[in-house]
N, C-alpha and C positions, 0 to 999 in steps of 0.2 A: 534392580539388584542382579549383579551378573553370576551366573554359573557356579563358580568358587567360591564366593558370599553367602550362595544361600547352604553349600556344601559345608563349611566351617561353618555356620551356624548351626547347620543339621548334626553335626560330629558332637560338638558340646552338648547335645542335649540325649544325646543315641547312644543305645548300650550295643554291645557285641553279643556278636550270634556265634561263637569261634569259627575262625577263617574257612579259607585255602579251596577245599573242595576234596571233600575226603569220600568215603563209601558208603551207603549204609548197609548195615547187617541184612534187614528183608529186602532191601534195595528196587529199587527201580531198573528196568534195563533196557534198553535200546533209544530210541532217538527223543524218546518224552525224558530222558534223563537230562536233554543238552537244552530244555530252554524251549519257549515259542519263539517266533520272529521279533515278536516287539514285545518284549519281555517287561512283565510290572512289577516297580520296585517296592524291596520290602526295607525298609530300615528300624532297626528296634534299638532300644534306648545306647548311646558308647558311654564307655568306659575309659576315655585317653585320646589323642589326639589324632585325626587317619588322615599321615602327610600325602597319600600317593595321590596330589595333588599336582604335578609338573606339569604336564599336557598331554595331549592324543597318545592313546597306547597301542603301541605295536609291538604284537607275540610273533615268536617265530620259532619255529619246530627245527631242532636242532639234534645231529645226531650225536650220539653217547658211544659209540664204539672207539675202538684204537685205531683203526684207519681214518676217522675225522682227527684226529690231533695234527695241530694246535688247532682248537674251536678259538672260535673270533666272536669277540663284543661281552662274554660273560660278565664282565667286571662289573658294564654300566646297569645290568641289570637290575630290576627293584624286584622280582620273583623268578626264581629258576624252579620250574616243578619237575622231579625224576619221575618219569612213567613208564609202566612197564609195558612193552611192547611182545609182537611174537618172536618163539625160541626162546623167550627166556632171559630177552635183552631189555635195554631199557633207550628215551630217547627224552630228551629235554625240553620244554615246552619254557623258553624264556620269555618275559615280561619287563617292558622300557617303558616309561611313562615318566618322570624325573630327570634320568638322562637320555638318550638315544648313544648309541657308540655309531664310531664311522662306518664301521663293518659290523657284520653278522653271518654265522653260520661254522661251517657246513648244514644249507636248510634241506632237509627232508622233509616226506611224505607226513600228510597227515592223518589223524586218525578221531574214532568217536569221540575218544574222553575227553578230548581237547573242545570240543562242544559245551560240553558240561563246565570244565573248569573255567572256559570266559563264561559262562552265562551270565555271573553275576557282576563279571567287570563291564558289562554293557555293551553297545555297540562297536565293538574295537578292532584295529587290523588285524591281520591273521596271515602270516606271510610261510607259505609249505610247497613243498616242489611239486604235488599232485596228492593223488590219493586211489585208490580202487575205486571201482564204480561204486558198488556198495555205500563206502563212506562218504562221495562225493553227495551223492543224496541225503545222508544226515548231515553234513557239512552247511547244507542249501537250507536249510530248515532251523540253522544257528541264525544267534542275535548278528555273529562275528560277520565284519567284512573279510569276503576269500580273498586274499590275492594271492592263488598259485601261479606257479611258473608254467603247468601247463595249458597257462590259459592266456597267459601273456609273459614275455621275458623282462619286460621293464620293471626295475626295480633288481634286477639279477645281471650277475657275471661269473662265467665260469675261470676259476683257478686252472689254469692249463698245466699248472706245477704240483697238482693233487691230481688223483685218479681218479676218476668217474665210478659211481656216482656222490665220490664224497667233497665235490670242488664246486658247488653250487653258494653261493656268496651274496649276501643281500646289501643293499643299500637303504638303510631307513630311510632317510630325508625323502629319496626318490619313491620308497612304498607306502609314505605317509600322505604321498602328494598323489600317488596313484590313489590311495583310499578315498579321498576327497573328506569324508563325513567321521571319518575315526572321532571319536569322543576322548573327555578325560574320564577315569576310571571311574565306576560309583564304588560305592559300600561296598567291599567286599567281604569286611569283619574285623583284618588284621588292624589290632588298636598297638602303637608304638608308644613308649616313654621311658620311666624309670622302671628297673627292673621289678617282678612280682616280687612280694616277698616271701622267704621259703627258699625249697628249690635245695639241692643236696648237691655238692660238688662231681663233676665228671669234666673228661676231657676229652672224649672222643665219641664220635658214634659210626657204626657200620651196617649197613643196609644190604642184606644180599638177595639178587634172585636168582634167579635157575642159571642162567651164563652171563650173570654182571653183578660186580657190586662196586658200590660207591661209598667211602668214609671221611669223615671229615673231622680233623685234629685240629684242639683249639691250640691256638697260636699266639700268645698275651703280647708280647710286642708286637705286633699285627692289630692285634684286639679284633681277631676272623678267627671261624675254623676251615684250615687249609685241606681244598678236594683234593681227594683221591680216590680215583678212577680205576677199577681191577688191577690195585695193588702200584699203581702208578703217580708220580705228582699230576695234578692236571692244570696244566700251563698255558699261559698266552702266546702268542708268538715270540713277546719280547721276550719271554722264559719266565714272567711272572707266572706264582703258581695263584689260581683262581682262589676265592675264598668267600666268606659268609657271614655275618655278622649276626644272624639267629639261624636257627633248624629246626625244622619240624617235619617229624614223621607222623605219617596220617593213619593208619592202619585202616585197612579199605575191604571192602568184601569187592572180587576181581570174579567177570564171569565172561565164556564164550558169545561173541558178538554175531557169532553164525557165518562171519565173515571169512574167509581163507586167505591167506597170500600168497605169493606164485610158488612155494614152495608148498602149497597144502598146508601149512602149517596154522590154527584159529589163531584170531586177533582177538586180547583179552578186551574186556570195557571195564574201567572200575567204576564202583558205583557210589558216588558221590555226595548224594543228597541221602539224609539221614542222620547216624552218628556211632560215633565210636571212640574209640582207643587215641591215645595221640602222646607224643614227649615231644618237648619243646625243651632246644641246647641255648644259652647268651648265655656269654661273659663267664665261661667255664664253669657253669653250675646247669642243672638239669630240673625240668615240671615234669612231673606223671601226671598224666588228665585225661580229659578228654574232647575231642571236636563235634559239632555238631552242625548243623544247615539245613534247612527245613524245607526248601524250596532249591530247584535250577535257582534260578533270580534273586534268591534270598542268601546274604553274608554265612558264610561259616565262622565261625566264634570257636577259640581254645581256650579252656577254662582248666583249672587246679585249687584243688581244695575248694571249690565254695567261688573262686576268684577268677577274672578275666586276667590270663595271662599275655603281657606285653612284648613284645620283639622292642629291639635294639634301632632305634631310629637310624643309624646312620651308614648301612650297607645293606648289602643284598639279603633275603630271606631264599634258603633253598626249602621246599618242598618234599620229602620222598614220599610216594603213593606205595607204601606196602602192603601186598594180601596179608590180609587174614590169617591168620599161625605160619611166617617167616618173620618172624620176631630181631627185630634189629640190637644190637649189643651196644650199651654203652658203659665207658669205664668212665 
């Protein structure tokens, strides 16, 4: 019985842990938050079907500022996670596993949390322009396979029509092939299908940190809610504007990683494994609940009322990693 077979058999019978990779309240922090090397899986009872099923998955750290616009590949995404980074910014940690796009990027540096939140997609590529010393070493210590750029360029091309350093540009196919071993995704929690029942109507939500925020308006002839980026549409090159077909804010306890960047400035870690707070947006109606994840290696599961709350089978799921009391608005 190959791979997929035994995985849709294991789905049917597995309940959710709620997704994604949120924080916990007494949390864990430094590199035991991101997973051992060969990580044991936990799978506990689903509740609905877990398509992210396509093949080998490749994440790629992606920047969130206005000088990366147009970001490239978001569309083909099956998870885009907002993380907050230092100063108060935020950076994109996208996830391809369903589809691949032709392109990818502006890829940036990477960082801890990013450890933590593949832990439980398993051994999967990891495509980042470098990273500090610091995190290079928790980096080394994930499940994920590295392949930065500065350790080799293949799989990369720089945009000589963007400015440095936001013209760094990926190629899956070729970073897939660099990985050699990338897997297809395990358990992660997120269970898809007909929508929960419940859920109160809203059409927007807005997530702010210290110098970024991101909202995203549902859109019914779309049937997404359309990003926007500090007060911006955020668009493809073609001038499509990006969009989502669920959302979920994770409410996360965010701590100092001891770490600096060349500005002096700490680099947060959020903390991941645990549980908390979470709202969950599909099909212009809204879940107050909560996430939970018991383990690096183990699904995080979003529940409401008593129930496993479902994502929208058939687009992107965005992610925001909110601290702890910056509380996101939804109308």
């Amino acid at each position: 019985m190959n791979r997929g077979v035994r995985r849709a058999l294991g789905a049917a019978v597995a309940l959710a842990v709620v997704a994604g990779g949120a924080a916990c309240a007494g949390g864990c922090s430094g590199p035991s938050c991101g997973g051992p090397t060969t990580p044991t899986r936990t799978t506990t009872a689903a509740s609905g079907p877990v398509p992210l099923t396509g093949g080998p998955v490749l994440a790629v750290k992606i920047d969130n500022t206005s000088s990366a616009r147009p970001r490239i590949g978001l569309a083909q995404a099956d998870v885009v996670y907002v993380e907050p980074v230092e100063g108060g910014l935020t950076r994109l940690l996208a996830v391809f596993s369903r589809h691949q796009a032709a392109e990818v990027g502006p890829v940036r540096s990477g960082r801890e949390t990013d450890v933590t939140i593949l832990a439980n997609w398993g051994k999967v590529a990891f495509a980042y322009s470098g990273s500090s010393s610091y995190t290079a070493k928790v980096l080394a210590r994930g499940a994920q396979v590295n392949l930065s750029n500065d350790q080799s360029g293949r799989g990369y091309r720089r945009d000589h029509s963007r400015p440095a350093p936001y013209n760094l540009i990926g190629d899956p196919k070729a970073l897939l092939a660099r990985a050699g071993g990338s897997v297809e995704p395990g358990d992660i929690g997120f269970r898809y299908g007909p929508a929960t029942s419940g859920g109160t109507p809203a059409t927007s939500v807005t997530a702010r940190w210290p110098a970024a925020t991101v909202s995203l308006r549902w859109n019914a002839k779309r049937g997404q809610y359309l990003v926007v980026t500090d007060g911006r549409p955020d668009v493809s090159p073609s001038g499509t504007q990006y969009g989502a077909s669920t959302v979920v804010v994770q409410y996360v306890a965010s701590k100092d990683s001891g770490n600096r960047d060349v500005n002096g400035r700490p680099t947060p870690v959020e903390q991941l494994v645990g549980s908390g707070r979470a709202t969950v947006l599909r099909g212009g109606r809204v879940w107050q609940g909560t996430w939970s994840r018991s383990g690096a290696t183990s699904p995080t599961t979003f529940t409401a009322g008593g129930k496993v709350v479902t994502f929208a089978p058939q687009g992107p799921v965005w992610v925001l990693l909110v601290p702890n009391g910056q509380d996101a608005t939804v109308r």
